[in-house]
N, C-alpha and C positions, 0 to 999 in steps of 0.2 A: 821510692814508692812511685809505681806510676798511677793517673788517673783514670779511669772510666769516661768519655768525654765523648760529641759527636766526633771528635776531630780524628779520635783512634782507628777509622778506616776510612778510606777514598770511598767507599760504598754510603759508611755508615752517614758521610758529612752530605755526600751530592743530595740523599733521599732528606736526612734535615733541609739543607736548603728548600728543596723541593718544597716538603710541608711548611713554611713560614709563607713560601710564592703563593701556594694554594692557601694556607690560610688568608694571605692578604688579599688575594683576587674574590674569596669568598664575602666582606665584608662591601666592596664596593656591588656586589650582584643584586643586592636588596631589592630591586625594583624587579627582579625575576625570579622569583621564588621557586620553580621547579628548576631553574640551571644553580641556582645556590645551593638546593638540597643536594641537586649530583655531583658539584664541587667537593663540596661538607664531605660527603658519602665517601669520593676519593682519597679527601685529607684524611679521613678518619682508616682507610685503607691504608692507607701509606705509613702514617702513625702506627698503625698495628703491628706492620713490617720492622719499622725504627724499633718499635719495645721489643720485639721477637731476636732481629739483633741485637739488641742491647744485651740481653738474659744469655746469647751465643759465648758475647765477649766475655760478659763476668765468667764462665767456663773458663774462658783462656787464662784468666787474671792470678796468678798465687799471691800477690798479698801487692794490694793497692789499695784505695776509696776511690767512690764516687766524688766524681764533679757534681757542679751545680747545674751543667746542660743536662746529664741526664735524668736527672727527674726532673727538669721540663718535660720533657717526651712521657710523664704519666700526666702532667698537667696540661700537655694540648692534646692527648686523646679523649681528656676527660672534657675540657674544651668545646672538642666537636660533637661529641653526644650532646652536652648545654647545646649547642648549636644547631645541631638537627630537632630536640627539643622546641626547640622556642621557632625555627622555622614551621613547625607543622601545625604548633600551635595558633599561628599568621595565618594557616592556609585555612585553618578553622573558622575563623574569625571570618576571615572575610568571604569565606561560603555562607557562615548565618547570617551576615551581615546583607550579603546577595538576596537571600530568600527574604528577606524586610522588606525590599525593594520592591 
């Protein structure tokens, strides 16, 4: 049996790394909230990409399971939607918070 995993393609591995970089640089942006939404927005692109291949390889697959990396890759898309969430919700806040002033 083989597995389902990032590591099943040079492709598939370089864009995970990739989304873990973006995720991690996303979390330290906080203090700029429109460069973190455009982070988020990337990671959430690239993620897209990651599940799109994922769904390619099951195609190639005749009889294996999933790993446990790959569905991560439904957990950090869903991740970055939380994430663009609660960013926008920030940007909210401190518009009303502006007009108080």
């Amino acid at each position: 049996f083989k597995e389902l995993e990032a590591g099943s393609s040079l492709f598939l591995l370089i864009l995970t790394g990739l989304e873990v970089l973006v995720a991690a640089i996303s979390i330290f942006l906080f203090k700029d909230r429109k460069t973190q939404l455009k982070v988020v927005i990337g990671g959430m692109v690239i993620s897209a990409i990651i599940l799109a291949l994922y769904f390619v390889e099951v195609g190639k697959f005749v009889r294996g399971n999933f790993a446990l990396t790959s569905i991560f890759a439904i957990l950090a898309f869903i991740g970055f939607i939380m994430a663009i969430r609660g960013i926008v919700k920030d940007n909210r806040l401190v518009k009303s918070l502006d007009k108080l002033r």
